[in-house]
Steps between C-alpha positions, in 0.01 A plus 500: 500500500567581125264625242649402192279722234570591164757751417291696235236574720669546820474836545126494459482214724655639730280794477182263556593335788591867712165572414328181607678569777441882557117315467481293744683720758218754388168225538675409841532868579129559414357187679636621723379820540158337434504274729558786767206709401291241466581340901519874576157539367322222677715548845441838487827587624849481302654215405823471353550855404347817549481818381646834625252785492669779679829617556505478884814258441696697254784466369442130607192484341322697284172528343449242237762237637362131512688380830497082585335413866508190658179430697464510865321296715438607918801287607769615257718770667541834380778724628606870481614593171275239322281643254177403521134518383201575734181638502435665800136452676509801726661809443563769240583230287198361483322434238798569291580142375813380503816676591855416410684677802846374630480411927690717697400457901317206689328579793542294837130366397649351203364708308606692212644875344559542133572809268588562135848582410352802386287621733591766775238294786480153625134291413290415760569175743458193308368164656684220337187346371467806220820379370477292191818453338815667435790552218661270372908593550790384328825623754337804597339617226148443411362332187321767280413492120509893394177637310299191526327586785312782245297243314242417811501882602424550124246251546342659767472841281303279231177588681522897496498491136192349303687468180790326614379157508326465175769654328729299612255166415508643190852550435558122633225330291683661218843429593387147507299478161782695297750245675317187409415614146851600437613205646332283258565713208856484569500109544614303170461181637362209263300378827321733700600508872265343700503735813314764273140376624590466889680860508187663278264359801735569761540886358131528393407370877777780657375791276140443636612507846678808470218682315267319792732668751524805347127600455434398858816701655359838266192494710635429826644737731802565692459766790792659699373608848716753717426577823651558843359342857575767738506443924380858516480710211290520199520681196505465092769360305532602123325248265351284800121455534550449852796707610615474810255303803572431862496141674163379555356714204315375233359617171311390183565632171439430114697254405421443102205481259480153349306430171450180273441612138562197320275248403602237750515470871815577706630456842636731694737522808642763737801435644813658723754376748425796712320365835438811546204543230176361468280488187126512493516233168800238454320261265229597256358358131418798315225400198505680198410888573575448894676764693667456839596821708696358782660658816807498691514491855811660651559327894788748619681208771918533458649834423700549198540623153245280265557450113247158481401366152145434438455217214141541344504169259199469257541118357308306224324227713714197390544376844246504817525829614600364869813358369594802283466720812725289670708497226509893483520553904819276469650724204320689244748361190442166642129521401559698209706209347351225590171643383673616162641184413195261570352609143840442343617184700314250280664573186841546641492101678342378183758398351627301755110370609424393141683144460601542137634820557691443787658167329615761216632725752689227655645349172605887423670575801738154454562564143607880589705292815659253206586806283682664757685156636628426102643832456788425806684178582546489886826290564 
């Protein structure tokens, strides 16, 4: 195939189309990546790639890596050396989510032994069920995007700091005025592009979703829990409300004072993935001036070193509060965006709802496609 093009402007040319292509490679890359958190999100499990948060696998792995996993089902055999992802149901694991660990042993019940690359012990036996996927290899080596991995632990950070969220809103609604005003300012053209209106409802839509999901993640909590089940022992661990119990204990603590001061109603759920904890409220509506005080109920059953994260969501009421529960018991960013972007939705799929816009949009888009197809000559 030959581009014939025209020899005065070839090396700009040339120029565009290595960045058209850098482009795409870059939307494909991010769909991508997307498309993985958002299946991640509603599976609750990983799906496609996963993050490392520790570095029990180092120098393999280390902390921030994004590594590619193909998804398990019961059938599909795993091996020793395989490096897979589990969450263990029983154990000192427990309650830890889930755990990138390479296999190292299986037991004559079929069962499982894994340990990090890094670690000086073996885990706990691991039933074959627990296992969810594992690395993707190419030869021997497994396929890992360095420093990626950071942006969903920096994600899960976002909570501990009140001010992160709406400065960040802020910063993006800003990016994306001073970008569309500059944009137009800098355009000469004798006919104004017609893609102005959709992108100024599409951004307009976006930037109320993010201050939407920024508001409601400043007044929600994130809670780290530590704690230790013991077979024998108890004591008190260093920042721990409940320190160390033995099996078959129990014991009821503060968990959190809850307040509404706004002016309109919100919902509010309680969630964790720890079995292990009960709450004495999961799903309130706190009116304007309400307070909530609930408690945590701490059933000491496996032993093992505890960090569980508590997610204490307070949502504007823009969906029945059964479904938003279910919604934030499946994954608390789950809720949080599809709560955020119910306000905003409307004006970002106008454009392509209204009939006269989405004609324009269409005529656009093949007049940008005709542009591009005159400026080569595909023999």
């Amino acid at each position: 195939m030959i581009i014939k093009i025209k020899l005065y402007g070839i090396e700009v040319i040339i120029i565009k189309i290595f960045n058209r292509i850098i482009d795409v490679l870059l939307y494909i890359f991010v769909g991508i990546i997307l498309f993985a958190a958002v299946t991640s999100a509603i599976w609750n499990k990983p799906m496609l790639f996963t993050a490392v948060r520790s570095n029990s696998m180092y120098p393999l792995f280390q902390r921030g890596d994004m590594i590619m996993i193909k998804n398990l089902s019961v059938r599909d055999a795993v091996k020793i050396d395989d490096i897979v992802v589990f969450m263990a149901e029983e154990g000192s694991l427990s309650g830890q989510g889930y755990v990138l660990h390479r296999i190292i042993e299986q037991t004559e019940d079929g069962d499982f032994i894994t340990k990090g690359d890094a670690n000086d012990y073996k885990d706990p036996i691991l039933k074959r069920e627990w296992i969810y996927s594992k690395a993707v290899t190419l030869g021997k080596l497994p396929v890992k995007i360095p420093l990626l991995g950071y942006l969903p632990l920096w994600m899960d950070n976002f909570q501990n700091n009140p001010y992160a969220m709406p400065l960040i809103a802020v910063i993006l609604a800003g990016i994306i005025g001073v970008s569309e005003l500059t944009d137009n300012k800098k355009k000469k053209k004798k006919k104004k592009n017609n893609l102005d209106m959709q992108l100024l409802y599409f951004f307009s839509g976006l930037t109320i979703s993010i201050v939407m999901a920024a508001t409601m993640l400043t007044t929600s909590q994130r809670i780290i829990l530590p704690y230790e089940v013991s077979e024998n022992n108890q004591g008190v661990i260093m920042g721990s409300a409940v320190g160390i119990m033995k099996v078959g204990d129990e014991r009821t603590i503060p968990l959190a004072d809850l307040s509404n001061k706004g002016f309109m109603p919100v919902t509010a759920t309680i969630t964790t993935k720890d079995e292990q904890l009960k709450f004495s409220h999961t799903l309130e509506t706190l009116n304007n001036g309400d307070e909530l005080k609930p408690e945590l109920t701490l059933e000491a059953k496996y032993p093992g070193n505890y960090e569980s994260v508590i997610h204490i969501g307070l949502f504007y009421p823009l969906l029945p509060k059964s479904i938003i529960y279910n919604l934030a018991n499946n994954s608390y960013w789950l809720a949080l965006a599809v709560v955020s972007l119910i306000p905003g939705l409307p004006l970002m799929l106008y454009p392509i709802i209204d009939k006269t816009m989405r004609r324009k949009t269409i005529k656009e888009i093949r007049r940008k496609i005709r542009r591009i197809h005159s400026k080569f000559i595909f023999n």
